[in-house]
Every structure is written in C-alpha cells, then in structure tokens.
PAMI-682743 format. One record per residue (C-alpha): residue in one letter; x, y, z. Coordinates in nm, 3 decimals. Example, Ala and Ser with C-alpha at 12.3 -4.5 7.8 and 13.67 -1.06 7.14 Angstrom:
REM PAMI-682743
PT/a/1.230/-0.450/0.780
PT/s/1.367/-0.106/0.714
END
This chain:
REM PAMI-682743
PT/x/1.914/-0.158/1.867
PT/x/2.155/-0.467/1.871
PT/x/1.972/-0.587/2.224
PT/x/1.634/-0.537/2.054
PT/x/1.724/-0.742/1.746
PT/x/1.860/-1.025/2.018
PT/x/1.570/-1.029/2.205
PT/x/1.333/-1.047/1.838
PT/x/1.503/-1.348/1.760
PT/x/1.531/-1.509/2.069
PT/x/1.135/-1.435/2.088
PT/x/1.064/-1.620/1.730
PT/x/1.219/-1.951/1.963
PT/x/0.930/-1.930/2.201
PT/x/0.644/-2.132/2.226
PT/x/0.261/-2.046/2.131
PT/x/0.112/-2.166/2.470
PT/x/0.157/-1.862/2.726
PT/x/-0.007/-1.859/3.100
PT/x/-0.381/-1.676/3.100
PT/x/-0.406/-1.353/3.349
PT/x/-0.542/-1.564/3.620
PT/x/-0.187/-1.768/3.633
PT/x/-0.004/-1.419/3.722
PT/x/-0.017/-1.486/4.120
PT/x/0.322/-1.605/4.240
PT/x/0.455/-1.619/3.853
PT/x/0.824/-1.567/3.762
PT/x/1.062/-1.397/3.558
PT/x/1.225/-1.769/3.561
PT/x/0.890/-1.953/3.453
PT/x/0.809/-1.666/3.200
PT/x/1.130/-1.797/3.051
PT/x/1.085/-2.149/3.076
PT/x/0.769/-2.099/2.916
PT/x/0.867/-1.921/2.660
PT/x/1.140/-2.115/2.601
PT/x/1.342/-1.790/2.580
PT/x/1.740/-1.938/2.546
PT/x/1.853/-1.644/2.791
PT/x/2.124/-1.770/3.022
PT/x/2.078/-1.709/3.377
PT/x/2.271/-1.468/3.567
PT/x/2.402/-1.272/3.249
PT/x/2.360/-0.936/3.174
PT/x/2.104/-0.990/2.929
PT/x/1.886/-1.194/3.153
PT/x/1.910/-0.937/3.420
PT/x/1.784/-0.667/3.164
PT/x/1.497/-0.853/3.089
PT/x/1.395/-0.956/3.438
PT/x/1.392/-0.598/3.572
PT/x/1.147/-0.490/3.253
PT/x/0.911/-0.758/3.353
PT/x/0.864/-0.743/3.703
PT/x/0.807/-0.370/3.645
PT/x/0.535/-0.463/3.369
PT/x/0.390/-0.804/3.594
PT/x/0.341/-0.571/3.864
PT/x/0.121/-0.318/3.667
PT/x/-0.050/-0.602/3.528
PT/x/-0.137/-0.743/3.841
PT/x/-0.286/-0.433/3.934
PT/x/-0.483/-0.392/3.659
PT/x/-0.663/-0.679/3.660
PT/x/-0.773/-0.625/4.007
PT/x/-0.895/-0.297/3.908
PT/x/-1.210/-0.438/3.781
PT/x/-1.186/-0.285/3.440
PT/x/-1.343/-0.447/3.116
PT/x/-1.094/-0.588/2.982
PT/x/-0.775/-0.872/3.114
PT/x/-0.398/-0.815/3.049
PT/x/-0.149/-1.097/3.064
PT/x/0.215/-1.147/3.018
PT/x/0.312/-1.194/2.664
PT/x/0.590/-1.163/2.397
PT/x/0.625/-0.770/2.494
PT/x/0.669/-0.841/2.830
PT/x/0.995/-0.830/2.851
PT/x/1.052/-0.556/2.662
PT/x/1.125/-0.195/2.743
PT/x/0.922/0.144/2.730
PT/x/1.136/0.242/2.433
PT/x/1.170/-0.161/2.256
PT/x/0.780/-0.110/2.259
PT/x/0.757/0.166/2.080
PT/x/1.005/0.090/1.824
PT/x/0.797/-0.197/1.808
PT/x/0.442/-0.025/1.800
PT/x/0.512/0.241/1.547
PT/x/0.482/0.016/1.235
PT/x/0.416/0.350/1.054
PT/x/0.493/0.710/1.067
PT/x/0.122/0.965/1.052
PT/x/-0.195/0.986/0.829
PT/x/-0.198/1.060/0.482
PT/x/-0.259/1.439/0.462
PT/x/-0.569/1.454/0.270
PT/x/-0.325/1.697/0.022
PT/x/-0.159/1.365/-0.054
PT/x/-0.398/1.123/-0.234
PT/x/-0.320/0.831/-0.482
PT/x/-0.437/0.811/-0.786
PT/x/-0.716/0.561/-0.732
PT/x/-0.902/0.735/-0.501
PT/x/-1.283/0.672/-0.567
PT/x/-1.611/0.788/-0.458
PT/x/-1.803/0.579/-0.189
PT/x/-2.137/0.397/-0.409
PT/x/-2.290/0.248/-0.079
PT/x/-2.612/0.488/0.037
PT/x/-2.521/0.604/0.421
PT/x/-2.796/0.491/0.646
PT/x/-2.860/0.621/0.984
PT/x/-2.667/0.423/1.264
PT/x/-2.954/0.315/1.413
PT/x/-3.079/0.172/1.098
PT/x/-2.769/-0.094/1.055
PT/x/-2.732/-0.416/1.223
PT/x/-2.675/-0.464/1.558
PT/x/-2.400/-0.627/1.513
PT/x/-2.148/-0.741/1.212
PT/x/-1.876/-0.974/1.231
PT/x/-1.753/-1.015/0.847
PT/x/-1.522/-1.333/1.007
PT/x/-1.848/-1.532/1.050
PT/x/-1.866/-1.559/0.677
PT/x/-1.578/-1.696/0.535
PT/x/-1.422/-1.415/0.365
PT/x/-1.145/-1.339/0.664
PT/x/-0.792/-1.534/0.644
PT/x/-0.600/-1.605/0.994
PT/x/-0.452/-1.384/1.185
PT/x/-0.082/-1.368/1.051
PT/x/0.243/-1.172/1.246
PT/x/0.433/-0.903/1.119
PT/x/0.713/-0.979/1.358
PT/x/0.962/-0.705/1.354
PT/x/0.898/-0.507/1.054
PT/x/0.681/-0.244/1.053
PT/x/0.455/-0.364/0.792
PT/x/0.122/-0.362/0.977
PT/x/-0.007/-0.130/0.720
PT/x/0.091/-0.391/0.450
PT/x/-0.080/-0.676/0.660
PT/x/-0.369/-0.471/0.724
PT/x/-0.403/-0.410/0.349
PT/x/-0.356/-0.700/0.193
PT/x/-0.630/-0.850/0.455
PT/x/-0.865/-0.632/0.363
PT/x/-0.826/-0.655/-0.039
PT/x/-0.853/-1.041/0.046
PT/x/-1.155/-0.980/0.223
PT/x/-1.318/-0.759/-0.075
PT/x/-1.151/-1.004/-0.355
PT/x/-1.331/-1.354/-0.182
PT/x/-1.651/-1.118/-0.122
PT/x/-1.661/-1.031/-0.540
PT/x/-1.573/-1.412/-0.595
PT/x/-1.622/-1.623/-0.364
PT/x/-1.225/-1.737/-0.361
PT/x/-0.992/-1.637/-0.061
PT/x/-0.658/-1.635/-0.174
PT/x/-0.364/-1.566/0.120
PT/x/-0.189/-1.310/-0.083
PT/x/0.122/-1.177/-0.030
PT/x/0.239/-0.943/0.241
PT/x/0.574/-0.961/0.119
PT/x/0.494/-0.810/-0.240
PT/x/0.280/-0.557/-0.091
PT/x/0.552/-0.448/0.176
PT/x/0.840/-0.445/-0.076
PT/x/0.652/-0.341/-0.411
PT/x/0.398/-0.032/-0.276
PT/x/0.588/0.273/-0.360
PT/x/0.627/0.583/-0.094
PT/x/0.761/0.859/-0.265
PT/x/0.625/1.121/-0.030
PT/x/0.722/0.919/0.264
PT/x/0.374/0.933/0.389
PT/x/0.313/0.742/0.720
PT/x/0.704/0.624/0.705
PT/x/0.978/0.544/0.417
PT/x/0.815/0.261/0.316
PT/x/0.864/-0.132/0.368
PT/x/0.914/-0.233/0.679
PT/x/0.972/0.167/0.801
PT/x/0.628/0.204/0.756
PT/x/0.330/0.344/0.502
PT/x/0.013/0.337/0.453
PT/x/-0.306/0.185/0.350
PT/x/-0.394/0.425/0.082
PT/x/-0.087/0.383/-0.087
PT/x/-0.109/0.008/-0.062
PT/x/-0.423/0.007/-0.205
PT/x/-0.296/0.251/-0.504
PT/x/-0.021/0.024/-0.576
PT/x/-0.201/-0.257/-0.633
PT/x/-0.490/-0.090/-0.836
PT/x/-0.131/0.018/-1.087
PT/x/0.047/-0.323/-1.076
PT/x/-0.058/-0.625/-1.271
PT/x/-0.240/-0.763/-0.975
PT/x/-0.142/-0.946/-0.610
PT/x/0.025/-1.264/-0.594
PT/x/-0.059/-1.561/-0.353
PT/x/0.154/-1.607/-0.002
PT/x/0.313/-1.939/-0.130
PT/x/0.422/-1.784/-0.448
PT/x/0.624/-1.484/-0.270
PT/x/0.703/-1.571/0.093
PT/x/0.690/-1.312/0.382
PT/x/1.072/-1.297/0.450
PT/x/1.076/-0.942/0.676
PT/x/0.987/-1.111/0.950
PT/x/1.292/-0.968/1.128
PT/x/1.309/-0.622/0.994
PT/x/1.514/-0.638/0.696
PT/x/1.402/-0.452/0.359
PT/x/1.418/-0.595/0.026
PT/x/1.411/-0.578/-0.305
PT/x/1.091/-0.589/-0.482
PT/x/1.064/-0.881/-0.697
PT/x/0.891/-1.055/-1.022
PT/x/0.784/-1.435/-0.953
PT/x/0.761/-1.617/-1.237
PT/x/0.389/-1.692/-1.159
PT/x/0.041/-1.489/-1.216
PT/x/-0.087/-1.302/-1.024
PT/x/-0.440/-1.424/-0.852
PT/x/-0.633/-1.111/-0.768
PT/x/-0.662/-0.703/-0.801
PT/x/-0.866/-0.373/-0.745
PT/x/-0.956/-0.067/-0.950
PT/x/-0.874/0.168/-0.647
PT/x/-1.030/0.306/-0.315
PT/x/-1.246/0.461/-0.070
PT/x/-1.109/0.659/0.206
PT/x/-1.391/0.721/0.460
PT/x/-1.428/1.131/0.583
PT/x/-1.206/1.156/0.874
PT/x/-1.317/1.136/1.214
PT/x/-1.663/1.024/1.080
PT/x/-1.857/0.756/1.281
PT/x/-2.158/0.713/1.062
PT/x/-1.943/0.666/0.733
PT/x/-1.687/0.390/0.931
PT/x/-2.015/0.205/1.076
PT/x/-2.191/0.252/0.735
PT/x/-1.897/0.094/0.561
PT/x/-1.844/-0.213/0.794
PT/x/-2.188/-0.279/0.787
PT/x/-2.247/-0.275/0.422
PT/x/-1.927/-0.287/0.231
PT/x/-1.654/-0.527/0.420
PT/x/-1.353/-0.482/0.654
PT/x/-1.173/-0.184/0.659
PT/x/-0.839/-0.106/0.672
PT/x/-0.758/0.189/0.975
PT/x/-0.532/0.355/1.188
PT/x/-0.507/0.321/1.521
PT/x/-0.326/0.388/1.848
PT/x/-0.192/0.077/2.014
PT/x/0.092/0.198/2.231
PT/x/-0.143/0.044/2.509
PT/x/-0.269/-0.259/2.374
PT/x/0.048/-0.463/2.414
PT/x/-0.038/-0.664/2.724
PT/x/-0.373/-0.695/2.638
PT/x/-0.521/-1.045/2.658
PT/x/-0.896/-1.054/2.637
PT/x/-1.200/-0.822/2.709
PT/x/-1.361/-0.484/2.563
PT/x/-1.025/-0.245/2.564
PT/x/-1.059/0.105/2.689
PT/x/-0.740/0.226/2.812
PT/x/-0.617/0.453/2.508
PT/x/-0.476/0.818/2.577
PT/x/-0.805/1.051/2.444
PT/x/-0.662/1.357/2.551
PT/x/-0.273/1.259/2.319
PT/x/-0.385/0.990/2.061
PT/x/-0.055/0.846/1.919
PT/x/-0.167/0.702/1.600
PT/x/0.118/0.461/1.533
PT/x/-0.084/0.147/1.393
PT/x/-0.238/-0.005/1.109
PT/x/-0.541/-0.253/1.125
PT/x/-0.836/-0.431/1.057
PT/x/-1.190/-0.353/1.147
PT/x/-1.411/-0.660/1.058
PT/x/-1.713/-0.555/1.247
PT/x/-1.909/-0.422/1.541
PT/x/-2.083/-0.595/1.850
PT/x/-2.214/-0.556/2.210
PT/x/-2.157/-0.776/2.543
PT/x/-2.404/-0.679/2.785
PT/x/-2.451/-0.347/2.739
PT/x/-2.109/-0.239/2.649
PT/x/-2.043/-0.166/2.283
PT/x/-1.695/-0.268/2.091
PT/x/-1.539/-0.304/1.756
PT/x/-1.366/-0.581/1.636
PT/x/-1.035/-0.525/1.550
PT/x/-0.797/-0.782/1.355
PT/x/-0.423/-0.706/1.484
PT/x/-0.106/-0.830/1.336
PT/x/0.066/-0.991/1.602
PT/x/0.025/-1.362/1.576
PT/x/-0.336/-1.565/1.715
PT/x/-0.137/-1.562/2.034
PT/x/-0.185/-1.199/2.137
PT/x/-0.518/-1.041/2.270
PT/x/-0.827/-1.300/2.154
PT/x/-0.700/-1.535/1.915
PT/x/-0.563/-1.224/1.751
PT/x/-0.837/-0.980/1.802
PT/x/-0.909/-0.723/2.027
PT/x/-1.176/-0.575/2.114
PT/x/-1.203/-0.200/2.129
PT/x/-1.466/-0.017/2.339
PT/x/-1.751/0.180/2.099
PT/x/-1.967/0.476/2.195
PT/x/-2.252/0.641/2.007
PT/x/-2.035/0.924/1.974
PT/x/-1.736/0.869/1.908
PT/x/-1.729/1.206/1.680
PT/x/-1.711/1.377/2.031
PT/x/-1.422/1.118/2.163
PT/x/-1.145/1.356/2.031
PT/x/-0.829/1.461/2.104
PT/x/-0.468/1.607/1.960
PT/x/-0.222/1.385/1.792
PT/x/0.105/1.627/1.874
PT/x/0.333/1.374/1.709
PT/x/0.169/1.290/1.304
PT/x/0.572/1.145/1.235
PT/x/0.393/0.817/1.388
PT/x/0.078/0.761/1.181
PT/x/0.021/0.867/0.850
PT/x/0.145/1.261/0.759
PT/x/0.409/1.279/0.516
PT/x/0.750/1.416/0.539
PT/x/0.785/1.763/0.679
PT/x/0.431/1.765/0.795
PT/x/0.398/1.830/1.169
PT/x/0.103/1.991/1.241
PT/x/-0.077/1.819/1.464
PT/x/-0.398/1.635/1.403
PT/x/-0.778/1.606/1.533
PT/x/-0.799/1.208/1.666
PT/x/-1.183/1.070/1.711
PT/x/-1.291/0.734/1.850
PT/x/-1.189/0.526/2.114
PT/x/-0.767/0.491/2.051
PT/x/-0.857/0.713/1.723
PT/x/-1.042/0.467/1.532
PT/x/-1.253/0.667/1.331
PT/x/-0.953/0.904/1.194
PT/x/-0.817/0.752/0.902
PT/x/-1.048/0.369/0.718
PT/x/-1.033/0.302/0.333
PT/x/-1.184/0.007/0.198
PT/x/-1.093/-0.117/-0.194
PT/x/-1.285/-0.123/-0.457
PT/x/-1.328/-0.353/-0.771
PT/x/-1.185/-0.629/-0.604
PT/x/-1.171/-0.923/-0.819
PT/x/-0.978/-1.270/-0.908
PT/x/-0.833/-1.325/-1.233
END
C-alpha cells in the first residue's frame, strides 16, 4: 500500500505531454521516466520495481497495436503500475445498487421511449455547451462522485442555460452510504443513485471554487458547511431498467448524459480508437462514468464515454466504447458484485449487458435547476 501511495505522488509530478502509440518502437523504461518526469532514482529498488511492470505492459502493448484491432493503446500514468496497483486503482466502487435498495428520490422516467431506429444517428451532448472538462479523480475512488456531479451539471446548464463546475469534493464527502452500497462511501466508493439522492435532500450543490477537491490522494474527510450558497439542485432521479438498450439510447438521445457503471479493468492503456476488449463472458463492474452520447466511424458503432482520469488518458479524456444493436444479448456474469454497486452482504452474482456492461446500471437527475 505504502509503494502504491509513493508511486501516486510521484505520478501527480509528471508532465501532461506523454509519447503517442506510434513512439513505442525502441522506447524506454529510462525515457518513460524522463518524460514523465517521474523523480525515481536509478538503480534503486523502487526504480527496478517499476521497470520490470512496464516492460511487461510495453511489450503487450506493442503487440496489440500490431494486432490490427480498432482501437490504439499507449504507455501512460498506469504503466508502471502492477496487476494488483491497477485494480486498487480501477475499483473506484464496490457493486450495483440492488434494486431492493433505492433512495428516496427515485422518480418515474416522463420522456416517451421511441424505437432505436427512430433516434438520431448520432448524439454528442459535448457539442452543445452543457459538458464541463474532463477533471481527475486521482487516487480516491470517487469516480461515482465525478460521474455524478457531471451529469447533474449537465442537466442543471440544460434547465438554465448556466454551467456551474460544482463540487466533487461536497458530493464525495457529504452523500451518505448507510447500506454501504457500491463501497463505504467517499473515496471507498458509492454510487450514483445515492449521489443523486443526496443532493435532491441537501440544500443544493456548491461551486468547485467554493469547496476544493482535496482527495486527490485518497484521504477521506469530513463533510463540511462553506459559508457560501449553494448554486444548483435536483428533485431526484431516474434509474434506467437494467440491462435495457432501448431505455439507455432513449435517454441519451432525449434527456442528457447519463451517469453508468462500467467495467474498466481493461481500459487503462487505452489511448484512442473504438474500445472492444472488455471480458463478456466475467464483466467486473468496478467503474463509474459518463455517457454523453452515441456515434459511428465507418461502419462501426460506439458510445461516448466521459472517464475521470485527467484529458491526458484515452481521447482527450474520452473513450470510445464499441456499440451493437444488441447489446441486450451482449451478457454475461458479474461473479464478484463487492466491485460495482451491491450492498453489503450481497454476493449473488449479477446479469452484465453491453459492451464492458454498459447498459447494467444509468440514472439521469431530474429537476435540475440553478438557484
């Protein structure tokens, strides 16, 4: 644990520019450092660690991209890390809310459900101005606070036509988890549901500046008052039917982004393309994000998926997730629901659907507004 928290700081040190996958040939443990700027010093036992966890991972890169897949990896801030630093890192939850387990605020979905072939071809909600930057969670797993508070930004500048960068911070520390559903809470994880309830109970979201994201590292802490107003709320939340492509489609198209669960233990290397590497047959569902809309590039559907892990990873942020017409179909078992969003003492395991489980677990506020 002590290593990992080394390497998370020495990895807040290193620079925004990285090499592109086509800069792998001939590349270096040594020039990964220099240009990263990581302050490891040479020959130690720490630098040793690290250099035998990325030659593993360059190597499988390498290979990858001459596989002639759809999508690029590169070298990155994870690639350094190990199989098990990864994880740790990944699972900024534990599993989906059991359906046994709902908030208060839960509401009934108002927007008709069209037929899929009867929406647009393609949606991108960032084209019109109601989608903040891509922020970074760092080492807290708060991914289901980022992914939250994006989305009721999203739904509060779509009601008003103000975009406020709320705060992750007050949503991380504040939300309550008394169930311990998808975690403990904070950075240990929770979910958007209960994010979403939280805010619809509390006197309303402050802005970023007012109450600064200080978790960056993965430290809890107290909830706390500002002496300030708060900018923005909601009256509650939809949660889509599980495993239902029609409803998630129906609801990016029409309503906004959507806040969903994911699994990402793949995605870490990812640099650019339409993603398609995701265990069907396992699913881990270990992630909270953003869907903001739906596309094609020749011929091969995708979503668009807003991540939390800085505009340096994947495409300015974003990745792009491969999309079928039936993704109902795309299903597997989730053995492990500790990861995603079940609450404690639930272990049954769960029906995924969608490509890396997209279409398992969406809500989307409701009655956003700014005060």
């Amino acid at each position: 644990m002590m290593r990992a928290v080394i390497f998370a700081t020495l990895l807040a040190l290193a620079s925004a520019a990285k090499p592109t996958w086509r800069d792998l040939e001939g590349y270096t443990f040594e020039k990964f450092v220099a240009d990263f700027h990581l302050p490891i010093q040479s020959n130690s036992t720490e630098f040793e660690h690290r250099k035998a966890a990325f030659v593993q991972e360059l190597v499988r890169v390498r290979l990858h991209n001459k596989s002639g897949k759809t999508w690029k990896e590169g070298v990155n801030r994870f690639s350094a890390m190990t199989y098990e630093e990864k994880k740790a890192f990944f699972n900024g939850r534990s599993k989906g809310a059991d359906r046994t387990h709902k908030p208060r605020n839960l509401k009934e979905a108002d927007q008709k459900q069209r037929k899929v072939s009867e929406l647009p071809a393609s949606v991108d909600w960032r084209s019109t101005g109601i989608v903040n930057a891509v922020k970074d969670q760092g080492y807290c797993g708060s991914c289901w606070a980022f992914a939250s508070t994006s989305v009721v930004e999203s739904a509060v500048a779509k009601a008003s036509g103000l975009l406020f960068d709320l705060s992750v911070e007050q949503m991380a520390m504040c939300a309550p988890n008394p169930d311990s559903c998808g975690g403990t809470g904070g950075c240990f994880g929770s979910t958007s549901e209960l994010a979403f309830d939280y805010v619809a109970n509390s006197k309303g979201m402050f802005e970023e500046y007012q109450y600064g994201y200080t978790s960056y590292y993965g430290q809890n802490s107290a909830c706390l008052a500002p002496a300030a107003n708060p900018v923005a709320t909601i009256d509650g939340y939809v949660q889509l039917p599980q495993n239902d492509y029609s409803s998630l489609m129906n609801a990016v198209a029409e309503v906004g982004p959507v806040a969903i669960s994911v699994d990402a233990s793949s995605w870490g290397a990812y640099e650019s393309g339409i993603f398609n590497g995701c265990n069907q047959v396992n699913p881990d569902i270990d992630h909270a994000v953003v869907l903001v809309g739906y596309g094609a590039d020749n011929g091969q559907k995708y979503w668009t998926v807003r991540n939390s892990w800085s505009p340096a990873w994947g495409e300015k942020g974003y990745i792009r997730v491969a999309r079928a017409e039936n993704e109902d179909e795309l299903c597997g078992i989730d053995t492990d629901p500790s990861d995603g969003i079940a609450c404690a003492g639930e272990t049954e395991p769960l029906k995924v659907c969608g490509t890396c489980g997209i279409i398992f677990d969406s809500a989307y506020p409701t009655g956003a507004r700014a005060f």
